[in-house]
C-alpha positions as CSV (number, residue, x, y, z in Angstrom):
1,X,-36.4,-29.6,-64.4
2,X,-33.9,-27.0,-63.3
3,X,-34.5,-25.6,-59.7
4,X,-35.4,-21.5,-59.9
5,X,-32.7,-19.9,-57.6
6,X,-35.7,-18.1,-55.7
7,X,-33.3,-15.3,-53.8
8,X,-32.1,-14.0,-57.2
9,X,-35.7,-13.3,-58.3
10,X,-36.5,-9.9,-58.6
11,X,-39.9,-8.7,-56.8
12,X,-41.9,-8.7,-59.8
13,X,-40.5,-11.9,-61.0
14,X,-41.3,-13.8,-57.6
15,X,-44.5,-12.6,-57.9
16,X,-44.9,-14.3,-61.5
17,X,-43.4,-17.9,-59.9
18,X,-45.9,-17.7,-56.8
19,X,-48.8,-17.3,-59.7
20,X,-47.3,-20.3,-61.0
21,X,-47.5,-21.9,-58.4
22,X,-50.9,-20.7,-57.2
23,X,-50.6,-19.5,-54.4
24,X,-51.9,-15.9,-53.2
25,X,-50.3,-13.1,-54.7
26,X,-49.4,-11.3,-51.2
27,X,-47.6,-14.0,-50.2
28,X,-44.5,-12.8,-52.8
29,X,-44.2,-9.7,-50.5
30,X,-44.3,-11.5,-47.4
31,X,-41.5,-14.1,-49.3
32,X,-39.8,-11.3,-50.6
33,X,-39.2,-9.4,-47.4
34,X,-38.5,-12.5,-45.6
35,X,-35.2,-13.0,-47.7
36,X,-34.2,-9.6,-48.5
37,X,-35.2,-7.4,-45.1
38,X,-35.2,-9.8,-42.6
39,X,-32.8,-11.8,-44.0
40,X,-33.5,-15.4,-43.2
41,X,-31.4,-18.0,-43.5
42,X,-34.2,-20.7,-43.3
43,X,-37.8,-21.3,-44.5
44,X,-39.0,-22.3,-40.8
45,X,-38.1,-18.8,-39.6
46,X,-40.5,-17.5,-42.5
47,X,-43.8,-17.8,-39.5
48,X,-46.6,-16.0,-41.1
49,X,-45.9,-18.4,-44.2
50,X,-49.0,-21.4,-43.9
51,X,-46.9,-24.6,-42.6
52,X,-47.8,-26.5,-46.0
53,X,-46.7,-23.5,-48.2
54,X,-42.8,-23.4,-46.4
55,X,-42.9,-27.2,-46.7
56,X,-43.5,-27.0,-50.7
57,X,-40.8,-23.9,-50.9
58,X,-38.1,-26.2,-49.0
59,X,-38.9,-29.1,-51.6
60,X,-38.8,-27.1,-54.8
61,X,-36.9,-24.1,-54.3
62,X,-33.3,-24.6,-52.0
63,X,-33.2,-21.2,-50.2
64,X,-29.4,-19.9,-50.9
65,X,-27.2,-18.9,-47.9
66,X,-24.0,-18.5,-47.3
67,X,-21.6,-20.2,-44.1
68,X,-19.1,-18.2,-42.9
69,X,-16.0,-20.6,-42.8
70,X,-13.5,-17.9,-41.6
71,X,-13.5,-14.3,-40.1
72,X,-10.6,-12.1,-39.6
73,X,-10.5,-8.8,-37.4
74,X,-7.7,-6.5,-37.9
75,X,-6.1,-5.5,-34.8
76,X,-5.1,-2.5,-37.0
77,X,-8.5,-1.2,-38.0
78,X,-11.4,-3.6,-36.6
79,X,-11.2,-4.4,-40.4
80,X,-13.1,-7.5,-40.9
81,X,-12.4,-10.2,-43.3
82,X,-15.0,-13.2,-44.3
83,X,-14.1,-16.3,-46.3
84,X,-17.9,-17.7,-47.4
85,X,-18.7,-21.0,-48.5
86,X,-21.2,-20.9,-51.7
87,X,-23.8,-23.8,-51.9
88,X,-21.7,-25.7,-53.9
89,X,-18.4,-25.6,-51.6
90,X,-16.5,-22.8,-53.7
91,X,-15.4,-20.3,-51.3
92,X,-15.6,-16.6,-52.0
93,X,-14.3,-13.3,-49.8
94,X,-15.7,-10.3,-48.4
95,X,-14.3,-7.4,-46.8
96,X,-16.5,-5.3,-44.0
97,X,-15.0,-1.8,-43.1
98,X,-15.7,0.7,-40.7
99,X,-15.5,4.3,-41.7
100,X,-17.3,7.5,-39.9
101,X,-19.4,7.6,-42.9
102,X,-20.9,4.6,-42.3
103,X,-19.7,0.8,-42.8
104,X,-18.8,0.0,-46.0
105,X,-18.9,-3.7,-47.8
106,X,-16.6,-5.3,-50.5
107,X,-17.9,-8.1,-52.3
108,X,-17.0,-10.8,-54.8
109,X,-18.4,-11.1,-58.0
110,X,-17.0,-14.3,-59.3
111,X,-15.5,-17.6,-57.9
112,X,-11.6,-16.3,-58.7
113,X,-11.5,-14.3,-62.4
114,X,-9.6,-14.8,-65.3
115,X,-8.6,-11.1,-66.3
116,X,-5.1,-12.4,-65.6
117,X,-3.9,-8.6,-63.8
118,X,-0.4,-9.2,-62.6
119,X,-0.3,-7.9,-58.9
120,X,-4.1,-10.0,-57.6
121,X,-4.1,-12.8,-56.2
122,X,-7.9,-13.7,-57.3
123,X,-6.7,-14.4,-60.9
124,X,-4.0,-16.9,-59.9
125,X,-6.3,-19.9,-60.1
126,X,-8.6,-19.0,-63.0
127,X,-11.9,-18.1,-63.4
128,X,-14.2,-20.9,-61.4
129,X,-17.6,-19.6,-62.2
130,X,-20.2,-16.3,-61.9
131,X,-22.1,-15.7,-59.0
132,X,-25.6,-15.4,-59.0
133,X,-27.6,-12.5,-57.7
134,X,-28.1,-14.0,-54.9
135,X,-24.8,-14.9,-54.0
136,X,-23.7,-11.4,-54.2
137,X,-26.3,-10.3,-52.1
138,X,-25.7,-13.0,-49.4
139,X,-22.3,-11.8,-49.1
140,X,-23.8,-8.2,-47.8
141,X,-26.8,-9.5,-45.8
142,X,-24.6,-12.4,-43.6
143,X,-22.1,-9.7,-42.8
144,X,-24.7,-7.2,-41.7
145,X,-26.4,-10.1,-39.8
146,X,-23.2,-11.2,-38.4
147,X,-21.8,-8.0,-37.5
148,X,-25.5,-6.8,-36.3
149,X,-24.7,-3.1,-38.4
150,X,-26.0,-2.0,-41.3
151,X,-24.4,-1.7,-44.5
152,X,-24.6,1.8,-46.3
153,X,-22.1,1.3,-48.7
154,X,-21.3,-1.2,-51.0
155,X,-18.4,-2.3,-53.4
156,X,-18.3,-4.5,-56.3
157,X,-14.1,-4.9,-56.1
158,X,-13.8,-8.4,-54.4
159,X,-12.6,-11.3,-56.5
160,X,-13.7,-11.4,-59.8
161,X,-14.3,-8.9,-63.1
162,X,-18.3,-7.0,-62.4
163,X,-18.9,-6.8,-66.4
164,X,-17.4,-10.5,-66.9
165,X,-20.5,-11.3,-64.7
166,X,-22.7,-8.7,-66.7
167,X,-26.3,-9.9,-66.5
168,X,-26.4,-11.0,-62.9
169,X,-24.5,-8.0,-61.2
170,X,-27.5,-5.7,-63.1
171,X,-30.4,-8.0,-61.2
172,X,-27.5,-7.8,-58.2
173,X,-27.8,-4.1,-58.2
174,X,-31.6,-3.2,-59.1
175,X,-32.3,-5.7,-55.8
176,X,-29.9,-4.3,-53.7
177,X,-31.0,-0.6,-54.1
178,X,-35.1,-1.8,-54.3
179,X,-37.5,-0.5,-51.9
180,X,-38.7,-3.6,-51.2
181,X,-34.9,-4.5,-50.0
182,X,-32.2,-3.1,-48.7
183,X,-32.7,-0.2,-50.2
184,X,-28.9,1.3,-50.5
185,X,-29.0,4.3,-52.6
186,X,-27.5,4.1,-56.1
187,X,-25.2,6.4,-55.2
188,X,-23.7,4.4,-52.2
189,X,-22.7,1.7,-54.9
190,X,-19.2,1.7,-56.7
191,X,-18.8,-1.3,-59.3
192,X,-14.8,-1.9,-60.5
193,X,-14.2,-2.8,-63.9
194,X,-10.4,-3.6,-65.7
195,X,-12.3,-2.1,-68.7
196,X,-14.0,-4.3,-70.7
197,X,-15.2,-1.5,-73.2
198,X,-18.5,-2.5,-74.3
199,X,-20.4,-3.6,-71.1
200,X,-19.0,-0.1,-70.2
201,X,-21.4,1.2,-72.8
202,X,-24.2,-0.7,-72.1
203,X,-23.6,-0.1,-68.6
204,X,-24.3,3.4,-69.7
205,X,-28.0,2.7,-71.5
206,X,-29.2,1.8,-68.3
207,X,-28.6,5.2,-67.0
208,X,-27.8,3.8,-63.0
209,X,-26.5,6.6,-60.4
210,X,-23.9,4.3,-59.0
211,X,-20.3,4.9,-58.8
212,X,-18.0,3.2,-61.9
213,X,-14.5,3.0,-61.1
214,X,-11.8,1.9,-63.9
215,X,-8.9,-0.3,-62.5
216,X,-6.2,2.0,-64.9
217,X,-3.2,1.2,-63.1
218,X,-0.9,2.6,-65.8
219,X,-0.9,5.8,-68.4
220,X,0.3,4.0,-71.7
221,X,-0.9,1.2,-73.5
222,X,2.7,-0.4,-73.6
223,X,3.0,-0.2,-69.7
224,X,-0.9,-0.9,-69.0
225,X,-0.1,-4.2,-71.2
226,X,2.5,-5.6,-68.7
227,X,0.6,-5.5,-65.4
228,X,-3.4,-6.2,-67.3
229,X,-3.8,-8.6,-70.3
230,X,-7.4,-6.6,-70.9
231,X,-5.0,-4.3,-72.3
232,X,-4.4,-6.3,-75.4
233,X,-7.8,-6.0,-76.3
234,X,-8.5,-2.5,-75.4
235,X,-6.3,0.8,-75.6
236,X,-6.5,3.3,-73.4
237,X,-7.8,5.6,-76.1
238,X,-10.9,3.3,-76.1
239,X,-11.4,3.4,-72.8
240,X,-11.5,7.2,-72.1
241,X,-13.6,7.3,-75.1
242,X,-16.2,4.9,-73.3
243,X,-15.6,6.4,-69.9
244,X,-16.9,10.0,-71.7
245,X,-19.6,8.4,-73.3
246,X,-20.5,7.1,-69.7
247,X,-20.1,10.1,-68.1
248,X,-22.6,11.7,-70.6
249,X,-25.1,9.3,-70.6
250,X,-25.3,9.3,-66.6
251,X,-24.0,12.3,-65.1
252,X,-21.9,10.5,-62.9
253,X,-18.2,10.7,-63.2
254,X,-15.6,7.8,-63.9
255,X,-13.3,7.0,-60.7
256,X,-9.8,5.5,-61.9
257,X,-8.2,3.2,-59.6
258,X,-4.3,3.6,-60.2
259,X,-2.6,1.0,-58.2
260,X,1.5,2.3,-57.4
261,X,4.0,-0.6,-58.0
262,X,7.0,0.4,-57.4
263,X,9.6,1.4,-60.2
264,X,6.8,0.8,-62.7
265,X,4.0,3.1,-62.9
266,X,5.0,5.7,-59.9
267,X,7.4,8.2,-61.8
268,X,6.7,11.8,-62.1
269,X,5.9,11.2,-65.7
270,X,3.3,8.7,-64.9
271,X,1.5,11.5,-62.6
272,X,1.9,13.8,-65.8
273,X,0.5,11.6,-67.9
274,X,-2.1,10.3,-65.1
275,X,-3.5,14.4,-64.8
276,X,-4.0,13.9,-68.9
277,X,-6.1,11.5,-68.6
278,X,-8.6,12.2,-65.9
279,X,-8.6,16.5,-65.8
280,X,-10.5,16.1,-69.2
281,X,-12.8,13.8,-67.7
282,X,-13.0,15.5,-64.5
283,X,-12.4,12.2,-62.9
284,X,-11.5,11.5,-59.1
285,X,-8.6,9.1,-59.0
286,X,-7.9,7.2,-56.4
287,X,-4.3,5.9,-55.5
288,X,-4.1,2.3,-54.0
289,X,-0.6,1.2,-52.6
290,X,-0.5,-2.3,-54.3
291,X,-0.8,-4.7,-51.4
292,X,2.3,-7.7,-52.1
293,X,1.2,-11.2,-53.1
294,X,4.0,-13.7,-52.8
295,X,3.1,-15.2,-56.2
296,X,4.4,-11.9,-57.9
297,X,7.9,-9.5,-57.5
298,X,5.7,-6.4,-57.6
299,X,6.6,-4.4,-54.6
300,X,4.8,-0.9,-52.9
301,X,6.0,2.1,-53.9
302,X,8.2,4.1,-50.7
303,X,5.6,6.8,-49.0
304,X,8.2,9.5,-50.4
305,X,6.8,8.4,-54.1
306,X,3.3,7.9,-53.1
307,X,3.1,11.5,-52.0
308,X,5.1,12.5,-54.5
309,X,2.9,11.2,-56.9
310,X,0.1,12.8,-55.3
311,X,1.7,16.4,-54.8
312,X,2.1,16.0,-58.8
313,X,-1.8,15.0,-59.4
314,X,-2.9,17.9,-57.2
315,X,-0.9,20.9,-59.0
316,X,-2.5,19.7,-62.4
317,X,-5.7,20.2,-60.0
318,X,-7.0,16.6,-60.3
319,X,-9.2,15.1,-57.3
320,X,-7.3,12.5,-55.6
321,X,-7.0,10.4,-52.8
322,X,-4.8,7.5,-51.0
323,X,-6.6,4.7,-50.3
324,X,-6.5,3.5,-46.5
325,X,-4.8,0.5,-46.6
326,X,-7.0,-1.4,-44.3
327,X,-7.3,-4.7,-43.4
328,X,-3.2,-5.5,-44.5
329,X,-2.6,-7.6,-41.1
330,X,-5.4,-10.3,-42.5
331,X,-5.2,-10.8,-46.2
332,X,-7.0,-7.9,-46.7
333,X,-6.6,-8.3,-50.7
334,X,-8.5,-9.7,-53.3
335,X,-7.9,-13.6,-53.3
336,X,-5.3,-13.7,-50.4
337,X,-7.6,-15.5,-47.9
338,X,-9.3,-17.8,-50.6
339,X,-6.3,-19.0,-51.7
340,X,-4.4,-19.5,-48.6
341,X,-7.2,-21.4,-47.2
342,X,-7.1,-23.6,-50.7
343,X,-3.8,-24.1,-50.1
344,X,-3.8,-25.2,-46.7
345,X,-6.5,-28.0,-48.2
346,X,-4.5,-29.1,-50.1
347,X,-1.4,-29.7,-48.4
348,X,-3.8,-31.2,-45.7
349,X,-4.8,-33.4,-48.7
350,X,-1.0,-34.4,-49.6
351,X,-0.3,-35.6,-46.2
352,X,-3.0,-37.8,-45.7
């Protein structure tokens, strides 16, 4: 029989398998809060839990946490950088950062990702496998236990595609933002997507306050085609069609991510054709100097362009920003670290 993954079980459903198992039902809360407020990473820490009841959880249902195998600081920004080991040896990242608003956590979503964009280095290797629910949350609640801070934000732009991952990043969020949990507001929560157009409208039915952020990256089909192969699939007329629909079924407007690679998508044109895009949408865009991977020729555009392009968006009187680059001095990317580390394994594994 197939083991129940008891840390991606919602509240209610952990309540249903502690019936099962016939036990009393207030022992789900005192389970639940275990894992998800205190944080565990073992059932013999659980000590108002009878003796006989942790020894039958430890035998039926592996508890999942995750072993840091690498941190990073920045000496730049006090960035932090965590390569994780998954129960299964698949590494993942995770990215903790420090702003005056609180500290902020970037999380995987997928062991690598198979979307195939042209300047990240987590699509290099393929798509390993989904996380579960609890593997995204494990990411949050060992940084926050080895940091000892609290996490008040939370992204979902670490290695992997969210809506490729649909079913588990919706039990992901609902626990993250539960009472019973965390409890990080909704609206502290920003999930990326390259723009797979119809989890974007289902996305939408469930009516979630978080923040959705579109990885545009380019203003025309032909150009969005050469740096994302989702592009094939979906036009850019789609996607502002679903990113309206979104808009009206939540209230809560689209962000566009607009990497600047330079030569390629930084012209004033592109700014132009940027403003037409997101001033009918009344979207915030967000300008992200692309970070290098050696794998690729793409390079970052000059600060005279990235300004430029931003002095553009502003007179068509679109919200924008420039991303801090933070965390540049330790892989701070998605994929860098993974694959570096991979790739010292296996040269390790050559030379023996």
């Amino acid at each position: 029989m197939e083991q129940v993954d008891i840390r991606s079980l919602t509240l209610e459903q952990l309540k249903d398998e502690i019936a099962r198992m016939g036990e009393k039902p207030f022992r789900a809360a005192q389970l639940y809060g275990w894992m998800h407020v205190k944080l565990v990473e073992s059932y013999e820490e659980m000590t108002n839990l009878p003796a006989a009841f942790r020894e039958r959880l430890y035998r039926e249902y592996p508890l999942t946490v995750l072993k840091a195998v690498r941190e990073q600081t920045s000496q730049i920004d006090g960035t932090k950088k965590f390569l994780f080991a998954l129960p299964d040896g698949n590494l993942v990242e995770s990215v903790w950062m420090k702003y005056k608003h609180g500290n902020s956590v970037c999380i995987s979503s997928q062991v690598g990702c198979r979307m195939g964009c042209k300047f990240c280095a987590s699509t290099l290797d393929g798509l390993e496998r989904n996380l579960l629910p609890s593997e995204m949350l494990e990411q949050i609640y060992r940084i926050q236990k080895l940091t000892g801070e609290r996490v008040s934000n939370v992204v979902v732009m670490g290695s992997g595609e969210p809506l490729d991952n649909y079913e588990n990043l919706l039990v992901f969020l609902h626990m993250l933002t539960d009472e019973h949990g965390l409890h990080i507001s909704q609206r502290n929560v920003t999930v990326s997507t390259c723009g797979i157009v119809p989890k974007m409208y289902e996305l939408a039915k469930e009516k979630l306050q978080i923040t959705l952020a579109l990885s545009l990256h380019a203003t025309t089909d032909e150009k969005r085609r050469a740096l994302m192969p989702i592009a094939n699939r979906y036009r850019i007329a789609e996607l502002m069609e679903a990113c309206g629909h979104y808009f009206k079924e939540t209230g809560r407007r689209i962000t566009f991510e607009y990497s600047l690679v330079g030569g390629v998508n930084d012209t004033p044109e592109d700014a132009g054709e940027l403003a037409g895009l997101a001033g009918p949408l009344g979207s915030h865009v967000n300008l992200i100097p692309v970070n290098p991977i050696k794998e690729r020729n793409f390079t970052q555009s000059d600060r005279r362009a990235i300004d430029r392009f931003k002095n553009n968006l502003e007179k068509n009187k679109i919200n924008v920003t420039i991303r801090r680059e933070m965390g540049r001095d330790i892989d701070g990317a998605c994929g860098q670290l993974r694959r570096r580390h991979m790739e010292k394994d296996r040269r390790g594994e050559r030379e023996e």
